[in-house]
C-alpha positions as CSV (number, residue, x, y, z in Angstrom):
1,X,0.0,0.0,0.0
2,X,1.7,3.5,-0.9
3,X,-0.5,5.1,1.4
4,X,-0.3,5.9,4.9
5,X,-1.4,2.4,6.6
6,X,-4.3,2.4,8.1
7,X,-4.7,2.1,12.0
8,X,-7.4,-0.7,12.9
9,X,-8.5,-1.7,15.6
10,X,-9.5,-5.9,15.7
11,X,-12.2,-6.5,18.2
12,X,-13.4,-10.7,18.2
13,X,-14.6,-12.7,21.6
14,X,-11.7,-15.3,20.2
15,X,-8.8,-14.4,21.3
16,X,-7.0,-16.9,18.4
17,X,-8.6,-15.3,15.6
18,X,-8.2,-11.7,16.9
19,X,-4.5,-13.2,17.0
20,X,-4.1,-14.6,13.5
21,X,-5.8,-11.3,11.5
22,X,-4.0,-8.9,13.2
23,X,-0.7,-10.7,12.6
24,X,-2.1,-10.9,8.8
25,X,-3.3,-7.0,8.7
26,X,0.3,-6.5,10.0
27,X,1.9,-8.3,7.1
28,X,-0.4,-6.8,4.6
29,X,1.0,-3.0,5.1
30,X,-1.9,-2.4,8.1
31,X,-1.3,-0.9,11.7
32,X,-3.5,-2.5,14.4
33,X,-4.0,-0.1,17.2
34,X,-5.9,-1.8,19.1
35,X,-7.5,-5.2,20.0
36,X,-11.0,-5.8,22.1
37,X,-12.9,-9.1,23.1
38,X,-16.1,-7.8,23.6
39,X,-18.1,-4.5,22.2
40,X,-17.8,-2.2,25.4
41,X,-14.1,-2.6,25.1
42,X,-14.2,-2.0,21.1
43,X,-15.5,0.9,22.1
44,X,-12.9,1.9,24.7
45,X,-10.4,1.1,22.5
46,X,-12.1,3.5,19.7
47,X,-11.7,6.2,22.3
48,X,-8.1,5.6,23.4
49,X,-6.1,4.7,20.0
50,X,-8.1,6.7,17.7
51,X,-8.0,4.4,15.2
52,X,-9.1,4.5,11.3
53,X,-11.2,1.4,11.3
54,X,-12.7,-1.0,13.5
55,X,-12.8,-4.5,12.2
56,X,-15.7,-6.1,14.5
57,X,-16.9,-9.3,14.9
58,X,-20.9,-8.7,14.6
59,X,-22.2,-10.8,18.1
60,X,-19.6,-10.5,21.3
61,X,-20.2,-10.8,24.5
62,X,-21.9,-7.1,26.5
63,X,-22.4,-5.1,23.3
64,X,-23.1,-6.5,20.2
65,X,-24.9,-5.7,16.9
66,X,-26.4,-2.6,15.5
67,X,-26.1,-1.0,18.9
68,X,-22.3,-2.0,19.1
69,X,-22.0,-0.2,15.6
70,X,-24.0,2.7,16.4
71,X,-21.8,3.4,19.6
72,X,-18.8,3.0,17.5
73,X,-19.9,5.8,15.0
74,X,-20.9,8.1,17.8
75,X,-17.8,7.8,19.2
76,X,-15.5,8.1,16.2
77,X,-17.8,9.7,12.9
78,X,-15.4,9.4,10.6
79,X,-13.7,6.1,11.5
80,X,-14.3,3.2,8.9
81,X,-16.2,0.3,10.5
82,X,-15.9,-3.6,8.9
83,X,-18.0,-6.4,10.0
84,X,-16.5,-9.6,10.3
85,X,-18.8,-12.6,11.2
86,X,-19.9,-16.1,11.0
87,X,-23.1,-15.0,10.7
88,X,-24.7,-15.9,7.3
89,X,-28.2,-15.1,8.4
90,X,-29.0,-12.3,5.8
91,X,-31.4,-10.4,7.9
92,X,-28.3,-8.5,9.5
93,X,-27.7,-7.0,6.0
94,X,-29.4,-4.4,6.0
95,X,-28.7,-4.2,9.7
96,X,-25.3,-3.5,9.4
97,X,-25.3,-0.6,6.8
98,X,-28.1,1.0,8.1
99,X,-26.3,1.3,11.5
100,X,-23.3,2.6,9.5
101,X,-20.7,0.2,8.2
102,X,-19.0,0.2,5.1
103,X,-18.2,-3.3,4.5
104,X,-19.4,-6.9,5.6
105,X,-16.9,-9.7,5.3
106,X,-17.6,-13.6,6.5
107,X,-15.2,-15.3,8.4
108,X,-14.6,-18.2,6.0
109,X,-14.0,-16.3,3.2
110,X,-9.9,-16.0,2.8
111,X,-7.9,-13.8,4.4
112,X,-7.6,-12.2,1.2
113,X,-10.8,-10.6,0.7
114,X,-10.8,-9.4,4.2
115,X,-8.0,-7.2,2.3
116,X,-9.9,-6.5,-0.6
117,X,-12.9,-5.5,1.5
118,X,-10.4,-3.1,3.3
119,X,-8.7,-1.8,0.5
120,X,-12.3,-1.3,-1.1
121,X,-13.9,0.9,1.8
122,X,-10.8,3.3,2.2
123,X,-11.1,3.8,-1.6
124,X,-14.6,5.1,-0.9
125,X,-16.7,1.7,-1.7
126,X,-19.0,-0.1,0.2
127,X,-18.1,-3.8,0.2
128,X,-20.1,-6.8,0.4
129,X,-19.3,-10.5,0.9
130,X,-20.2,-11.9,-2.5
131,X,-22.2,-14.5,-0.6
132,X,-24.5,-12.0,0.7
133,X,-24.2,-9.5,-2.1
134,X,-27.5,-9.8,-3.6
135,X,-29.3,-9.3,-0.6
136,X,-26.9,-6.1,0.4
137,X,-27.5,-4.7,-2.8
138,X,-31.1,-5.1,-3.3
139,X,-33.7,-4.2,-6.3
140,X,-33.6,-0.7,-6.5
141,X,-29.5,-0.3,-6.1
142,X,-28.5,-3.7,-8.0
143,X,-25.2,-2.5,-10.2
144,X,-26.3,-3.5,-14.0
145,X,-24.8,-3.8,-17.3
146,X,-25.1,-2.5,-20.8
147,X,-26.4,-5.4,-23.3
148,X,-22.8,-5.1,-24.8
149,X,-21.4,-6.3,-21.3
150,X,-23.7,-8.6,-20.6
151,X,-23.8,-10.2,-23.9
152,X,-19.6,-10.0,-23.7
153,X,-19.4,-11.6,-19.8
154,X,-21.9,-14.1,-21.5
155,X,-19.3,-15.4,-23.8
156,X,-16.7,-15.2,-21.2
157,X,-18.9,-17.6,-19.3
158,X,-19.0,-19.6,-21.7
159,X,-15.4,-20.1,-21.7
160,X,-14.4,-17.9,-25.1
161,X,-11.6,-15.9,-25.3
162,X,-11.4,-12.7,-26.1
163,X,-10.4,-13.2,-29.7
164,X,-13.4,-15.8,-30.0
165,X,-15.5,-13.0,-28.9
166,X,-14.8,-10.1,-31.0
167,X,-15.0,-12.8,-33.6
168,X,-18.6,-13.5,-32.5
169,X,-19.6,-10.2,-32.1
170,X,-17.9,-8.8,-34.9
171,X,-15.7,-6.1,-32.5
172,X,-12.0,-6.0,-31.8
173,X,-10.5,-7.9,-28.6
174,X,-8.8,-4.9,-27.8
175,X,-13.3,-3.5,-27.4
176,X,-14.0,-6.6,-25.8
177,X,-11.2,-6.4,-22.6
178,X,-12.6,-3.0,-22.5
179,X,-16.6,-4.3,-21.9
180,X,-14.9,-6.2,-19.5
181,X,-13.4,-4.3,-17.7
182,X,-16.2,-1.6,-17.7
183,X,-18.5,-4.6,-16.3
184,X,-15.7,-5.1,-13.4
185,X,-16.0,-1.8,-12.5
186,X,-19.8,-1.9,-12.4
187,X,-19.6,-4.9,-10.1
188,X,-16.7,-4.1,-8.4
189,X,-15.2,-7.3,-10.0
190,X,-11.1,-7.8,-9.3
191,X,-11.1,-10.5,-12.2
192,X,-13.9,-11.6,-15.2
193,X,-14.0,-14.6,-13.1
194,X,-15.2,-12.5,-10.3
195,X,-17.1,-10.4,-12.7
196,X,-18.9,-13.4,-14.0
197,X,-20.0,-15.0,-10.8
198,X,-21.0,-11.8,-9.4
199,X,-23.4,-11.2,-13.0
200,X,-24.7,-14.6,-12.7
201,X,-25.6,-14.3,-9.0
202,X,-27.5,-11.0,-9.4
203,X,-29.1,-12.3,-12.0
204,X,-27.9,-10.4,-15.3
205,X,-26.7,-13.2,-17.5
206,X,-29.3,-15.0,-19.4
């Protein structure tokens, strides 16, 4: 990261796990500030080290959930908040971002999103777990495509190249990497893999 690293603060009610991602932040370029078991200490922490982000685990022991989060925002407005939990129920959702985070990341995803997500919300993007995406985003703000993209991710679905494809559609692969790339920035995509999945799980593939 060229940046300044950001200063997190890791709050979990295991003490292994709040172990094993801070060490990982660490290696990743990120400065963890601080460390909390359970939400009233997140929130002491939040007040002590000042930190740029709190990366909270969603249920912990004496302050938990939407309350946990709004406490954290009152305490630190600008701070970026992350959710990181287990829980797949998708009711908490819209939970989450209504109470003011910026990104939702499950635990079993690997450790490598939880850097993407991170990377993502300092940029000024909301992130989702792709496992709950469709939910998070919902009808009315569901990213979508131009028929061009969708008709190109389509083809890269089906396992064409980008040559086959401009051959198909009759356009140059230097237009179609460029669909492609316009559809990863729609759905905030790192690879047409990624791209793919996320089209075909929202439902904009045919």
């Amino acid at each position: 990261m060229s940046e300044r690293a950001l200063r997190c603060l890791v709050a979990d009610d295991h003490p292994a796990l709040v172990a094993a991602v801070s060490d990982f932040l660490e290696s990743q370029g990120f400065e963890v500030v601080g460390q909390a078991r359970d939400g009233v200490a997140a929130v002491a922490s939040v007040r002590e080290s000042h930190p740029d982000l709190a990366l909270v685990d969603y249920r912990m022991p004496h302050l938990e959930g939407a309350e946990l989060l709004a406490q954290l925002r009152e305490q630190a407005p600008e701070m970026l908040i992350a959710v990181y939990t287990a829980d797949t129920d998708q009711s908490i959702v819209g939970v989450v971002f209504e109470a003011g985070a910026h990104a939702l990341i499950l635990k079993d995803a690997p450790l490598t999103d939880l850097v993407h997500a991170l990377d993502a919300i300092r940029a000024g993007r909301r992130y989702v777990d792709p496992a709950l995406a469709r939910v998070a985003l919902g009808a009315s703000s569901k990213p979508s495509l131009t028929p061009r993209e969708a008709e190109v991710l389509a083809h890269v679905a089906d396992g064409l190249s980008h040559a086959e494809i401009g051959k198909r559609l009759s356009i140059s692969p230097e237009t179609v990497r460029t669909h492609v790339r316009k559809a990863c920035d729609r759905l905030n995509a790192r690879t047409r893999t990624h791209a793919v999945a996320t089209a075909l799980r929202l439902g904009l593939l045919r």
